[in-house]
N, C-alpha and C positions, 0 to 999 in steps of 0.2 A: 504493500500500500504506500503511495505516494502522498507525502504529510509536506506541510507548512510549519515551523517554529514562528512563535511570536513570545518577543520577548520585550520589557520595555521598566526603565528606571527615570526618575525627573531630579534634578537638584537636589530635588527636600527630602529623596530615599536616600538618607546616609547609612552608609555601611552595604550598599546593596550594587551590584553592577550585572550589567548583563547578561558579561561570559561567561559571572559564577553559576546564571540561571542556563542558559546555553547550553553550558558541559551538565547537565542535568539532564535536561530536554533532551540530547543526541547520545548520550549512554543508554536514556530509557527507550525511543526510538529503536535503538542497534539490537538490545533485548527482545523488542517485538518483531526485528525484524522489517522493519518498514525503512521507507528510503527516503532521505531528507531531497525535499523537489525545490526548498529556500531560506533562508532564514530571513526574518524581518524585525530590524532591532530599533526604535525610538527609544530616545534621551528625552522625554518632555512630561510632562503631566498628564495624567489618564483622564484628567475632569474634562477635554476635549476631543474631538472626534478627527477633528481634521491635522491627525499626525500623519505625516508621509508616508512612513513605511503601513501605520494602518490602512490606510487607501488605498496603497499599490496592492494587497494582503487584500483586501477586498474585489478590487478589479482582477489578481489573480485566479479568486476562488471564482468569479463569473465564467471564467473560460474555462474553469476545473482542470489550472494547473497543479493542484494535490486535493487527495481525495477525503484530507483530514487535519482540523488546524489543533495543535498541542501548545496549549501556553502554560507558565510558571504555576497559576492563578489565576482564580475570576478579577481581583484586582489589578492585575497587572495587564490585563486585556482592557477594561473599561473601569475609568469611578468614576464614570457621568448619571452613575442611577442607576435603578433596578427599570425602567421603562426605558430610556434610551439601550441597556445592556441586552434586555431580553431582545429590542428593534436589532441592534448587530446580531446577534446570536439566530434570532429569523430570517435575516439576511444569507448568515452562511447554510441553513438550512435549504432557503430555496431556491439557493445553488447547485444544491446536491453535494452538501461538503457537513460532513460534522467536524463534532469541538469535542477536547478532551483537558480539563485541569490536570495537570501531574500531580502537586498538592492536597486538590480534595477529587477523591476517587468517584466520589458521587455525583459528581461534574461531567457524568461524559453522555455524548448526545445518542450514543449506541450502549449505556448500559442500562440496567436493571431499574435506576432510578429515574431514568431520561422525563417518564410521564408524571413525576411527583416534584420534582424540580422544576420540569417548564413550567406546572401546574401552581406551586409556591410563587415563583416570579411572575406568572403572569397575575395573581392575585394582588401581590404586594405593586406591580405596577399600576393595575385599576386603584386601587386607592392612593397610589403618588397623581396619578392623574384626577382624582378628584381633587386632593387637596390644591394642587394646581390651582384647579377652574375656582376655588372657595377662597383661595389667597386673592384670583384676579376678581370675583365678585366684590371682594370685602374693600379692596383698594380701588376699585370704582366706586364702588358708593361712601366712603369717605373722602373723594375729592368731589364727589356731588355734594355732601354734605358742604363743604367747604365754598362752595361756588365755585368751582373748575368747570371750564367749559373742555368738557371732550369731545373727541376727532377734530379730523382736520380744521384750522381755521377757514372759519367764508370767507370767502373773495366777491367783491363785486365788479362786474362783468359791465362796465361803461359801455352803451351801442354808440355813445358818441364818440368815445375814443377810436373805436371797433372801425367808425367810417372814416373817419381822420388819417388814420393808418393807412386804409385803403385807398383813398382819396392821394394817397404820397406815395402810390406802387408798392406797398410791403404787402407779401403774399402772406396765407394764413399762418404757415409756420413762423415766420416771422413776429405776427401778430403774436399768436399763442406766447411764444417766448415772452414777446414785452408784458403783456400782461399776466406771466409767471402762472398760465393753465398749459396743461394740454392740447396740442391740436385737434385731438378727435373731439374733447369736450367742446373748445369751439365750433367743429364741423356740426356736432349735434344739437348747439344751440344755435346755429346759424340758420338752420334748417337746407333750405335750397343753395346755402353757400353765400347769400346775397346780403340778405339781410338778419339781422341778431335785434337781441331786444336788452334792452335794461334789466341783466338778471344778477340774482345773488345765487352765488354755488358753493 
């Protein structure tokens, strides 16, 4: 079987480095028997998604250049959350690629545990994702409380300026720019293109 290592340490993991997880990773590999198809090593912080080698390790596993990714740890793969972690970990599923922790044995997407673990995380993410949507409810309506005016600011939509412009050859994009909308928004409030009306948007 054709595997992926993913390995990964940030500044703030003192005492920890990659090679020492590595030479782990490719002993236990050689014991199974399986054949290392890359390694992919990031130095940055796991609380983000967009590290290099995780990406490349992603677009890898689409082409199902190894047919199994082995990391250190669930930490050391993702600490952006248990809903962003289980979204990667679906990812490489519906690749056709499973995942295996070296450290916790009950981490692998081909064992015994596979349906009790996806089952725990995908629970523990429905209620990260409530708490979520209850964080952004609450902080909306305490800046309503507040008199905050939410979304975007209006803009008012001068026809006089609108024909002014036009009247001096500046075509709609043009237009659009100066008055800091959208060109389709102007096309749609132009209607036939000719004429606009005194609007607020």
């Amino acid at each position: 079987m054709r595997i992926g290592l993913y390995s990964r340490v940030s500044t703030k993991d003192r005492g920890q480095d990659c090679e020492n997880q590595l030479a782990q990773l490719r002993e236990f590999a050689a014991k199974q028997g399986w054949t290392v198809s890359r390694e992919y090593v990031d130095h940055e912080s796991g609380a983000k998604s967009d590290r290099v080698e995780f990406q490349q390790m992603f677009r890898d596993a689409a082409q199902r250049r190894f047919d199994l990714l082995l990391f250190w740890s669930l930490d050391r793969f993702s600490r952006e959350g248990v809903l962003e972690t289980l979204t990667h970990l679906n990812r490489l599923t519906a690749a056709g690629v499973g995942y295996r922790s070296f450290t916790e044995s009950y981490f692998d997407s081909c064992g015994i545990f596979k349906d009790a673990v996806i089952s725990i995380l995908a629970t523990v993410a429905k209620q990260e994702r409530i708490r979520i949507s209850e964080r952004v409810r609450a902080g909306l309506e305490r800046a309503r409380s507040k008199g905050k005016t939410l979304g975007r600011p209006r803009r008012v939509v001068d026809a006089r300026k609108v024909a002014s412009l036009r009247a001096q050859g500046l075509g709609w994009k043009r237009i659009a720019g100066e008055l800091g909308i959208g060109v389709g928004t102007l096309y749609r409030l132009a209607g036939d293109g000719s004429k606009i009306r005194h609007t607020v948007i």
